[in-house]
N, C-alpha and C positions, 0 to 999 in steps of 0.2 A: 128883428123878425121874431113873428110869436108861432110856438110849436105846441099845440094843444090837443094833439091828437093824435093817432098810429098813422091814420091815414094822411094827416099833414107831413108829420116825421117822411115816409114812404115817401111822398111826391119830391123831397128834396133829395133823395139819396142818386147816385151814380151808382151802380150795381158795378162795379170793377175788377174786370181781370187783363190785365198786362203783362203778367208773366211771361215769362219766355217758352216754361214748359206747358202752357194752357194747350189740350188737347180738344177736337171737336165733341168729345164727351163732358170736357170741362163746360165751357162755351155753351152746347144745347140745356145743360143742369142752370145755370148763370140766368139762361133766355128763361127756364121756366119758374125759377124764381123770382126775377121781375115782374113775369105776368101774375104770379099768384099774388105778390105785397103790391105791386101797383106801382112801384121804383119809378122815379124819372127818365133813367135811362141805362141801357147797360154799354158799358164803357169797355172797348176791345180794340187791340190789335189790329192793325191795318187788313191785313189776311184774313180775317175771322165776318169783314162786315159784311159780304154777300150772306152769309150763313143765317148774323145775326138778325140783319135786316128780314129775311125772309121769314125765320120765328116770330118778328114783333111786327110782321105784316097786319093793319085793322085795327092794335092795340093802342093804347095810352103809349104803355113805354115806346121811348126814343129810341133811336142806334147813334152811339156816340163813336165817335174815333178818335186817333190823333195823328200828328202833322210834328215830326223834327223830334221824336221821341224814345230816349227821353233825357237827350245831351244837348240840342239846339244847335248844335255845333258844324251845322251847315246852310250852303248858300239858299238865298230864299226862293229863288229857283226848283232847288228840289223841295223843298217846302209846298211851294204852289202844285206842283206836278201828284205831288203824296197828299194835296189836299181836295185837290181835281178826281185824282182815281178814289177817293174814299167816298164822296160826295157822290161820284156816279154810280159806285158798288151802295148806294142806298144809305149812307150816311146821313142824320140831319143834324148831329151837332159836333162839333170838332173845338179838342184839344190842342193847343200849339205850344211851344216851348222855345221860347225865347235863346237867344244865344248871350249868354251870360257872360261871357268873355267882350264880347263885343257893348254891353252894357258896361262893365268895368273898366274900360278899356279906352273908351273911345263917347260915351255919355249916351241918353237915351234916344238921342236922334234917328240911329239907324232903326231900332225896336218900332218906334213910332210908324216908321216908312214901310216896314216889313207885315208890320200887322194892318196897318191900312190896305196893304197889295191881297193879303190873305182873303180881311173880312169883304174887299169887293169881290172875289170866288164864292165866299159862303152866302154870299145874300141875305137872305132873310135869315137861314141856320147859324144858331147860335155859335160865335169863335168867343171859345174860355184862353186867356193866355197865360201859362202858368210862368210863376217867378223863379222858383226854385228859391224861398225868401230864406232858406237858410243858407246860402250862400253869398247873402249880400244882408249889404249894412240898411239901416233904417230909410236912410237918406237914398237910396238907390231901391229901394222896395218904392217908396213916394215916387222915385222919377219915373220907373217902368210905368208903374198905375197909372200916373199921369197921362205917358205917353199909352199906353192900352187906350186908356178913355178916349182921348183925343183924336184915336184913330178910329174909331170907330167899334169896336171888342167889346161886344156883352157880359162878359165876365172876367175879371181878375182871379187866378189860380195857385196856389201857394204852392205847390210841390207836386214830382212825380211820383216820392216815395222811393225812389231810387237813389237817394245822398242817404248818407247816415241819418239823418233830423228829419220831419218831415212837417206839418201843419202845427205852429203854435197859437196859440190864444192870444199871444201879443201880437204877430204877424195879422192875423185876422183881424183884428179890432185897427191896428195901424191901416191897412188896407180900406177896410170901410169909411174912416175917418176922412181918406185921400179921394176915394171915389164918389161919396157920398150915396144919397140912397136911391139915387136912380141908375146905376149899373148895378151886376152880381159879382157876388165875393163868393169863392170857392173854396172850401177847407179839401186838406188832401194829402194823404201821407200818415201812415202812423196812427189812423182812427181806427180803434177796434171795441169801445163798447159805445152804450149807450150815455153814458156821462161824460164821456169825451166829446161825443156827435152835440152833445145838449151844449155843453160849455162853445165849442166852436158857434155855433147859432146863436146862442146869447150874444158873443163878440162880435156877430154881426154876419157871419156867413148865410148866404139863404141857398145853398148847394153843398152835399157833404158828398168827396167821394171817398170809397171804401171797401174793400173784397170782405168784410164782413156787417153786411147790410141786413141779410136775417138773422145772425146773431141781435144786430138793434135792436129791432124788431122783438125779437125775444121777449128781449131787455126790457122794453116801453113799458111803463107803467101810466098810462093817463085813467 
């Protein structure tokens, strides 16, 4: 993917806050900074998407959410249920997170069956499945992705940002290479200037998320 512009840069960012302590003054600052740079989408808290949906009412930007966030560490059940009420509170694109114990543990069969159950909820709206790829080996980053594709999932997604490590350059290129170029690859975790956003999109991401996306911005020099 080629980045030759402010307003290319902007169209691939995730405008992101997931904190825990994000307040509705955080969240409405968030919403209006998406509308001024043009961001993809702002990326929030289950709780927060009536609010956000209704700010980017008309707009380009998306409302993003997520589903199992940010341990995966539950049945796919409440998954489906967390992915239903976000979708209905005006979500159009949703994050999921895989349960990584159960990819380690048992191989990428169930991952495949669970995101297949998801992406028939999300229909058209786009499901990113993040990997968490710093907690798994190379050979188990390949199986996920595999199984994502195969189920159906728009995007492959490297991290919540919640482990110690978050989005590598080798992670991202590994994942492109496995999915090829007709799904999306998501960098995510740990991105904080604009030479980090550039380096992940050169290895093949065409999606960066980030809580510092006007900083990028800033940054951009085209």
């Amino acid at each position: 993917m080629s980045v030759t512009s402010s307003a290319a840069l902007a169209a691939v960012i995730d405008h992101t806050i997931l904190r825990p302590d994000a307040t509705e003054a955080d969240i409405e600052q968030f919403c209006a900074e998406a509308l001024q740079w043009s961001f993809a989408s702002v990326c929030v808290n289950p709780i927060h998407v009536p609010r956000v949906a209704a700010a980017l009412r008309g707009s380009v930007v998306r409302t993003c959410s997520v589903a199992g966030f940010p341990l995966g560490a539950m049945p796919t059940e409440l998954k489906r249920r967390e992915l239903e009420w976000v979708l209905a509170g005006g979500a159009n694109e949703v994050d999921m997170v895989i349960s990584i114990g159960t990819l380690k543990g048992v191989g990428a069969g169930p991952i495949g069956d669970e995101v297949a159950a998801l992406k028939t909820i999300c229909g058209p709206a786009p499901l990113k499945v993040i990997l968490e790829t710093s907690l798994l080996t190379d050979e188990e980053i390949v199986a996920a992705s595999l199984a994502a594709k195969r189920a159906g999932a728009d995007f492959v997604k490297t991290s919540t940002a919640f482990t110690q490590k978050g989005a590598t350059v080798e992670a991202v290129a590994l994942m492109r290479r496995t999915v090829g170029l007709e799904m999306g690859v998501k960098a995510s975790g740990g991105i904080r200037s604009f030479a980090e956003a550039m380096a992940m999109i050169e290895a093949g991401a065409n999606r960066i998320g980030t809580s510092r996306g006007v900083a990028l911005m800033r940054e951009a020099h085209f």
